[in-house]
N, C-alpha and C positions, 0 to 999 in steps of 0.2 A: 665591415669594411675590409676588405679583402686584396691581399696582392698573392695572385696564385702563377710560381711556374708550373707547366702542365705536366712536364716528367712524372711517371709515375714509375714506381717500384714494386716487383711483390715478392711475398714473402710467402716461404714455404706454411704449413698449418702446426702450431704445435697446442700441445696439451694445454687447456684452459691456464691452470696456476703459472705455467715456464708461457703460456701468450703473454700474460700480462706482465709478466719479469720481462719477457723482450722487448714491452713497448719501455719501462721501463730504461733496460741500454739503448736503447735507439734514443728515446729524448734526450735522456742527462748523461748517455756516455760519452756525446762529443765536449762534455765539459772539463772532461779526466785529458784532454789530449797533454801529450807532454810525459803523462807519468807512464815511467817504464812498466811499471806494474799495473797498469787497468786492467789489463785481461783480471788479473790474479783478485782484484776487488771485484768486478761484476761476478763471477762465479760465485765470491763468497757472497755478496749480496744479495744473489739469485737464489741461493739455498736458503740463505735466512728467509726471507721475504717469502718462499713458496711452504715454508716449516710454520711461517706465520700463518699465511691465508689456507694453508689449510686444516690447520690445528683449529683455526676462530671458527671453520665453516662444519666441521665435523665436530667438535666437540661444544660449538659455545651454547647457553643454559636456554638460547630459544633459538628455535629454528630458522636457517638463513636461507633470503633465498643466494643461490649461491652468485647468479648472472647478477644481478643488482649490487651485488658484494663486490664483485671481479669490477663492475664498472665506478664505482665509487673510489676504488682502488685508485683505479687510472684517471679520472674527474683531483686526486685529492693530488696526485703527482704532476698531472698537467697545469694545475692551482700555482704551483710554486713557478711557472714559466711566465711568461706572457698569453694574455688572452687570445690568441689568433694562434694558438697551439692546438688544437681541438681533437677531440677521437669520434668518429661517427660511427653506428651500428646499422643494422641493416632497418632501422627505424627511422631514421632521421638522414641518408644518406642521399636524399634528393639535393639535402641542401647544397653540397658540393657540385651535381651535376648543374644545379640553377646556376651557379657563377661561373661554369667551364663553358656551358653550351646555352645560359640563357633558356633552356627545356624542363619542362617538368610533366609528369602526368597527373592532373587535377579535370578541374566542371570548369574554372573558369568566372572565380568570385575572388575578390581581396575580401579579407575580415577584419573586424575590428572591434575596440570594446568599446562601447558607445554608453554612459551614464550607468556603468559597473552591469551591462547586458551585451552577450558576443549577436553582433549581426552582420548583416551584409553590406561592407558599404559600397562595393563596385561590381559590376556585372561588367565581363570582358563581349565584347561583340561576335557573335559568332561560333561563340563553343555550347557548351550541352547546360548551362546554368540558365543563358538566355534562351535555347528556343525552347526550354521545359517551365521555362514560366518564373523561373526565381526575379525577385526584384530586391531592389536596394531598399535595405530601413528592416527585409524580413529577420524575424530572431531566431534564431537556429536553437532550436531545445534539444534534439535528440541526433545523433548519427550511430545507424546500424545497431540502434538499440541501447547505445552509451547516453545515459545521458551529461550533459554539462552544465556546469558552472562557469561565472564571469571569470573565475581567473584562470580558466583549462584555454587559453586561444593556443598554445602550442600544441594542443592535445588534438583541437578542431583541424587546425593544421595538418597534421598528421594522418587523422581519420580521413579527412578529404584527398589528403592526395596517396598515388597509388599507379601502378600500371596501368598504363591505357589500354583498352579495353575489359578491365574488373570495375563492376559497380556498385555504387553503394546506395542505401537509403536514407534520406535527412527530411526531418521533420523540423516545421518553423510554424513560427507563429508572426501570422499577419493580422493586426488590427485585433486580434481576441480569438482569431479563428482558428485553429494548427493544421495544416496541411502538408499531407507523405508526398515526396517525391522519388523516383528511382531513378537513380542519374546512373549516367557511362562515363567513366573518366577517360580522357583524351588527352593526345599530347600536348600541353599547352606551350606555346612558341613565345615569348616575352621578345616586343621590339627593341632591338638594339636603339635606333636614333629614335624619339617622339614626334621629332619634327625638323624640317628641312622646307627652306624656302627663300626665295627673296622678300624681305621686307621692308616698311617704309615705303617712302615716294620709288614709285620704277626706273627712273630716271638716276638714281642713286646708286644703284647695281652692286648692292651688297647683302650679299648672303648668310642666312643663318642657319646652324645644324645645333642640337640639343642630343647629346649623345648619354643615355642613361646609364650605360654599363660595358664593361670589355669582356665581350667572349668572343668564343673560337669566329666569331663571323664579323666581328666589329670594324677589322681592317678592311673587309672587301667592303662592307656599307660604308663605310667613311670614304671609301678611295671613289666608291662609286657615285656616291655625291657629290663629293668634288671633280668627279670628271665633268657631272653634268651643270654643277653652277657655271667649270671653266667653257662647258659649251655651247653659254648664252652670249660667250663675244662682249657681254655690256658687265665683266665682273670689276669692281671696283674697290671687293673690301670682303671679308670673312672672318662671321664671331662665330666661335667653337665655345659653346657653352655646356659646361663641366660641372657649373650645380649641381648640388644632391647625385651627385656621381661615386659615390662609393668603392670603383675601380672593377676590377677580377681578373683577367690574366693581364700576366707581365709581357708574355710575345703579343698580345693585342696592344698595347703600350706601344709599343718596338714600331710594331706594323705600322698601325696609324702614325708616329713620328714619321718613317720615312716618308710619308706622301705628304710631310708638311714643311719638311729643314732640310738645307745645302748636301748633297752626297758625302759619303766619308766624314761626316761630323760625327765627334764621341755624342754617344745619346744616354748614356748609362754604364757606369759600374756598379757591381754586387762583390762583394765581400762574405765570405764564411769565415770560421772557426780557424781556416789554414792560410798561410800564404800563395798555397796549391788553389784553393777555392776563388780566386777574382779571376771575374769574366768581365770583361768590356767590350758594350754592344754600341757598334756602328752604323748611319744609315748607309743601304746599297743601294739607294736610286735618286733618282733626280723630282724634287718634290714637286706634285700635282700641280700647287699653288704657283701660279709666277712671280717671282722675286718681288716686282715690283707691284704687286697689288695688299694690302695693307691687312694684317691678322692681328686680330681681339681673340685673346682667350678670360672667358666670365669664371669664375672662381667664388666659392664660398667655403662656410665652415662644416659643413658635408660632401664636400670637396676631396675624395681621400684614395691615395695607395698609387692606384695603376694613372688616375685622374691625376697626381700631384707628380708623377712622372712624364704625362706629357707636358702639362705645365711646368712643373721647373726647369726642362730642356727646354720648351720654346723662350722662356724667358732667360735662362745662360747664355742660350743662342743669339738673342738677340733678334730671334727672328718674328717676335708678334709683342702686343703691351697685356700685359696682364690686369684685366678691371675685377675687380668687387670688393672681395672682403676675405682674410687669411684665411686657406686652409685646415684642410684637418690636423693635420704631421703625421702619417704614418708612413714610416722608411722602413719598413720589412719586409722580406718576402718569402712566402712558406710554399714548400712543394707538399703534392698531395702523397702518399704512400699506401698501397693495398696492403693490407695486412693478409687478409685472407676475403673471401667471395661474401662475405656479411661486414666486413668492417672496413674504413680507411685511418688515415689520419693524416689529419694535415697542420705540418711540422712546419716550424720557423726557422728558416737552414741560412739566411743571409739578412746581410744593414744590405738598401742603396745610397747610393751614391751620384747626385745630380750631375751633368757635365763639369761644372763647374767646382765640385768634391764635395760638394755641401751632405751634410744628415739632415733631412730635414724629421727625424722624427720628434713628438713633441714630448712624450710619457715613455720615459729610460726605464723602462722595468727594470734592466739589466744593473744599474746605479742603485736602483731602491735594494734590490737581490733579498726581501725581504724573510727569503726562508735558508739563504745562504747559501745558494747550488746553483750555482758562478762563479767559477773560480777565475775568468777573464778580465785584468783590470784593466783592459786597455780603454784609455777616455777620448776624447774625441775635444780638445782644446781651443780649435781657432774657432772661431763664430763666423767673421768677414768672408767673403769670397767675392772674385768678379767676374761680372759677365763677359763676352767675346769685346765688347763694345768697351772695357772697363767700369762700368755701372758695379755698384756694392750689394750685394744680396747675403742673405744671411742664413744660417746653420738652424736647425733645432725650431720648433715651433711652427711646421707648417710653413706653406709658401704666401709671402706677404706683397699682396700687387702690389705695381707700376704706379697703379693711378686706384686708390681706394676708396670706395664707395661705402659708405654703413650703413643699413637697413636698420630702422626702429625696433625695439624689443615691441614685440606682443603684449599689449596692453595688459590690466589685471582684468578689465574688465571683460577681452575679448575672450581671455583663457576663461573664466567662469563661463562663459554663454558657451564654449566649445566643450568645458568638463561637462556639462549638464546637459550637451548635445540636442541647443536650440538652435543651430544651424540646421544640420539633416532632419529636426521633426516640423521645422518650419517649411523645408521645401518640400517634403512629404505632402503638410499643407496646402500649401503654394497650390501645385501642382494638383490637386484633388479636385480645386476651386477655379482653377484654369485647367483644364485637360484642355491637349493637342499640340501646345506653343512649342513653337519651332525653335525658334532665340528667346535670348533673356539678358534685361539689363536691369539693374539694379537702381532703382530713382528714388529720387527723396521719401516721394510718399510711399513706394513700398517698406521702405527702410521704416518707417513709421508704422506701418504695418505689421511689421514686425517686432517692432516695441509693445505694441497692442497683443501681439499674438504672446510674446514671453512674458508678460503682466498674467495673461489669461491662464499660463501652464504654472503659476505661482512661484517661478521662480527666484530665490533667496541666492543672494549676492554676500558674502562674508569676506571682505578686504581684506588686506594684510593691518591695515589699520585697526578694524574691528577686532581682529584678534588680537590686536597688543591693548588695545582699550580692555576686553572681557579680561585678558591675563593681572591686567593692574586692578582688575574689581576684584580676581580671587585675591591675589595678594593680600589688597586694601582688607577685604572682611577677616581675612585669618591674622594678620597684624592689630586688628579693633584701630585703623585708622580714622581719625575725626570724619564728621558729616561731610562736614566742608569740604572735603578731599573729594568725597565719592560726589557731593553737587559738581564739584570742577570736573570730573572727569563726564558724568553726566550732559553737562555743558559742549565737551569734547565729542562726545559721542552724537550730538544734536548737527554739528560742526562737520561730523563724518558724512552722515547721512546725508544731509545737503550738497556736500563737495560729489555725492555718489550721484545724486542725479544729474549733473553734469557729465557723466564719464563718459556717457551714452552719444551724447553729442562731441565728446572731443577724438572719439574710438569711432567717428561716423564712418570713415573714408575706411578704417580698418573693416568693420561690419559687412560695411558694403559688399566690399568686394568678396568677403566667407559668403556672405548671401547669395551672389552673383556665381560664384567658386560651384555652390554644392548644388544649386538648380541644373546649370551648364551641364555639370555631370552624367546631370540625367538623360539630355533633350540633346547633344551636341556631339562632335567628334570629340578626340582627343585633339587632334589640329586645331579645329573650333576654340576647346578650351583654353590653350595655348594660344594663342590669338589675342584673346578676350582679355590676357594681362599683359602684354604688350607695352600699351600707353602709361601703363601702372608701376612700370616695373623700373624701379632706378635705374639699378646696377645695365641694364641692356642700354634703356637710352643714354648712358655713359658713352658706353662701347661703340654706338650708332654716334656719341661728338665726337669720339678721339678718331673713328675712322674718316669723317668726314673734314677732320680739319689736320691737316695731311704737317702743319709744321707741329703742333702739337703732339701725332703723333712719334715723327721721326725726336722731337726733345725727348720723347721719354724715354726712349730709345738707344740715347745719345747719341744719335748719329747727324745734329745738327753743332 
C-alpha cells in the first residue's frame, strides 16, 4: 500500500562499502536535524560502519558473499524505520515502476499458492500466456531451468517478469501431464478503472467507476469518465468506488480530486522533518461533476494511502457521503530516489495531512521507535476535527464513513474449503463436465453439487473448535485426568461434529457466490464478473439508497 511522490533524485556511484554508508545518511540522517554536529557524526559513523563491513567480508571464518552482505546491511537499517521505507535492486525494481505507470514486462498470468502448490490462477486477455495456450489450475514446476517450491512465489515472480521482448521457458503441469512453453515477455498494461457504467434501473442515472490504483494515467481516465457519464444529460448521482484500492501516486490523488471538489479548496498538506518542508496542494479547476448532482465514495479496510486521500478530502469537503467500512490509515508519503542505474529506494520523506488537519495514519511507528532512531517527539494530540459543513471526523485509524456498512467475516468453514482450494478444483470440474457455457449462476443444486464433489476429494475440516477439543485431550492424558473427563469431552466432540454439518448450509450464500466468483472467471469479462456481484454486494447498494434518497443524503452531509 503505497503513497508515492514521483520526484526522483539521483545520486552520483560510489564504492560498494561508502554505497551502503550513504543510504545509510540519507535514511537516518534527516533524524540528527537540529544538531550542530551531524556532519561531524556521519563521517565518524561512515568510517566505522565501512571498517566493519569490510573487516567481516574479507576476514570472517567463511566465506561471504559480499552483495548479499551489503544488502542485509541495508534490509537490517531500513528494519528500524517504517515498512514503506524500502531499497530495490535491479531484481525486483519492476515493482516501483508497477505503482508509478501501472506497466510491467511479464506473459500475462497472476499466481498463486493454491493447497501449498504455485499455479496459475488468472490468464490476462490478450498477452502471450493466453494465445500460447497456458490455462488457469496449471502448476508451474520449473522456469528456465529453476525449479520451484510452494513457498518461492516471489521467486516465480521474478523469474516471469523481465523485459519485453527477452523470453523465457516454463514448464507446468496440467492434469499429470508437464508441458514446455517458450513465452515472449510483453509489456503488460494493468487497467487503471475495472469498470465504469451506469447501473441499476436506467431511468435512475447514476453512475459507477471502480478505480483500482493511481498511476501516472489515473487522472486522465477518471476525468475522462466523468466527462462521459456528464455526457449522457440523465446524470443523477456518482459512486467512486475505492475498495481494495491500495493508492500509488500522490499527484494522481491531486489530479483526480480536482475533477471532483469546488476550485481553490485546500486538498492536502504534507509535512517533513522541517518547517521548510510543508507543501499545500490546491484544486485549480472547476470540478467535472456538477454541484448539484449527488457523490458516494465506497470505502473499505483495503482502502489505503493515495485512495484515503481522495476520500478524506471529499468527505472534509463536504462534497460526497462516504459508505462502507474504515479504512486502511496510512498517512505517509515516500519519494522514490535513484541511487544509481541498478538500485532505487523508496524513502518516507512526509505525515499528510486531510483538509481538515486530520493524521489519519493508524500504526505510529514513529511512537513505538522500537530500535530508538527518532529522535522527533513531536505528537500529534487532538483527535476531533470538522468538516467544511461542521460534521466531527476524526484523527489516527483510517478514515471512518458517513454512513457504515459491515460486511460479515469469512466463515470458518468457507476459509477451509478456500485453504484446501475446493473452489478453483471444483470449477476446473464444473467446466470439464460442461464445456462451452457462456454464463454461470450458481443454483441450489449446483451448490449441492459441490458438496458432492468435496466429499468425493476427501476433504478434512479441523475447526477452531476441534482443536481446542484435541489440545484438552493432550492435556487431560499427560495430567492422568479421570475417565469421566475425557467421556465429557468425547460427548463434546460428538457435539462438534454435528454443529459442522450444519456450517455448510449456514456459509450457503457465502459458497455460493466463491462458486459463482471462480467459474465467471474463466468464461466472462472482467466487466461481466463485476456485474455478477452487484445484487450481492451491500456496501454498493447502500451507496445506490443514500443516492437515491436525496434528504438522507444531504443529512449526512449536514447540510439539511
Amino acid at each position: 500500500m503505497s503513497l508515492i511522490n514521483i520526484k526522483k533524485i539521483k545520486f552520483p556511484y560510489f564504492r560498494l562499502q561508502i554505497y551502503l554508508l550513504f543510504i545509510l545518511c540519507l535514511v537516518l540522517g534527516t533524524t540528527f536535524k537540529g544538531n550542530e554536529d551531524i556532519y561531524d557524526k556521519i563521517n565518524k559513523n561512515m568510517d566505522v560502519f565501512g571498517k566493519v563491513y569490510r573487516e567481516v567480508a574479507i576476514n570472517y571464518v567463511d566465506a561471504i558473499d559480499v552483495d548479499k552482505f551489503f544488502e542485509a546491511g541495508i534490509e537490517g537499517m531500513l528494519a528500524t524505520l517504517d515498512p514503506y521505507t524500502v531499497y530495490y535492486d535491479d531484481k525486483n525494481r519492476d515493482a516501483i515502476d508497477l505503482i508509478t505507470t501501472g506497466k510491467y514486462g511479464g506473459i500475462g498470468i497472476t499466481i498463486g499458492v493454491n493447497d501449498s502448490i504455485i499455479k496459475i490462477t488468472d490468464i490476462m486477455s490478450g498477452y502471450e500466456a493466453q494465445r500460447k495456450g497456458l490455462r488457469i489450475g496449471d502448476i508451474i514446476k520449473e522456469i528456465d531451468g529453476t525449479g520451484l517450491s510452494s513457498g518461492e512465489i516471489e521467486k516465480v515472480r521474478q523469474l516471469v517478469r523481465g523485459a519485453a521482448g527477452t523470453t523465457l521457458n516454463m514448464k507446468v503441469d496440467r492434469d499429470g501431464e508437464i508441458i514446455n512453453f517458450e513465452l515472449t515477455r510483453q509489456e503488460i498494461i494493468l487497467k487503471n478503472i475495472s469498470y465504469s457504467g451506469f447501473i441499476g434501473n436506467p431511468d435512475d442515472g447514476i453512475a459507477y467507476l471502480k478505480l483500482d490504483r493511481f498511476t501516472n494515467n489515473s487522472e486522465n481516465e477518471v476525468e475522462n469518465t466523468l466527462k462521459t457519464f456528464k455526457s449522457k444529460n440523465n446524470l443523477k448521482g456518482v459512486i467512486f468506488d475505492l475498495r481494495d484500492n491500495g493508492g500509488g501516486l500522490l499527484e494522481a490523488a491531486i489530479g483526480i480530486l480536482n475533477n471532483l471538489v469546488d476550485k481553490n479548496s485546500l486538498l492536502l498538506t504534507t509535512r517533513g522533518n522541517t518547517k521548510e518542508s510543508e507543501n499545500k496542494f490546491f484544486s485549480k479547476e472547476d470540478p467535472v461533476i456538477p454541484k448539484d448532482v449527488p457523490l458516494v465514495v465506497l470505502i473499505n479496510g483495503n482502502t489505503a494511502s493515495a485512495s484515503e486521500i481522495v476520500a478524506g478530502a471529499i468527505q472534509d469537503l463536504d462534497k460526497g457521503v462516504i459508505v462502507g467500512s474504515k479504512s486502511f490509515g496510512k498517512g505517509l508519503v515516500q519519494q522514490v530516489k535513484d541511487l544509481n542505474s541498478d538500485s532505487r529506494l523508496k524513502i518516507t520523506t512526509a505525515r499528510y495531512f486531510t483538509p481538515s488537519g486530520r493524521w489519519i495514519q493508524a500504526k505510529n511507528y514513529f511512537k513505538e521507535n522500537k530500535s530508538g532512531v527518532f529522535l522527533n517527539t513531536e505528537t500529534f494530540m487532538q483527535t476531533e476535527f470538522r468538516t467544511l459543513n461542521g460534521r466531527t471526523v476524526y484523527a489516527n485509524g483510517g478514515i471512518t464513513p458517513d454512513d457504515e456498512v459491515k460486511v460479515e467475516g469469512e466463515s470458518e468453514i468457507h476459509s477451509a474449503l478456500l485453504m484446501k482450494d475446493m473452489f478453483f478444483k471444483f470449477a476446473n470440474y464444473y467446466l470439464s463436465q460442461n464445456p462451452g457455457i457462456k454464463s454461470f449462476t450458481c443454483t441450489d443444486n449446483i451448490f449441492y453439487q459441490f458438496l458432492d464433489f468435496v466429499k468425493s476429494q476427501n476433504f478434512i475440516y479441523n475447526s477452531e473448535a476441534d482443536k481446542k477439543v484435541d489440545a484438552l485431550k493432550n492435556i487431560a492424558s499427560k495430567k492422568y485426568f479421570p475417565d469421566n473427563f475425557l467421556n465429557d469431552l468425547g460427548k463434546v466432540e460428538d457435539d462438534i461434529q454435528n454443529e459442522k454439518q450444519t456450517e455448510y448450509e449456514k456459509a450457503k450464500d457465502e459458497i455460493k457466490r466463491n462458486i459463482e466468483s471462480e467459474i465467471n472467471k474463466r468464461i466472462v469479462t472482467e466487466a461481466a464478473q463485476i456485474e455478477a456481484t452487484f445484487d450481492n454486494d451491500l456496501q454498493l447498494q447502500e451507496a445506490l439508497k443514500v443516492i437515491k434518497n436525496k434528504d438522507e443524503y444531504l443529512k449526512l452531509l449536514n447540510k439539511m
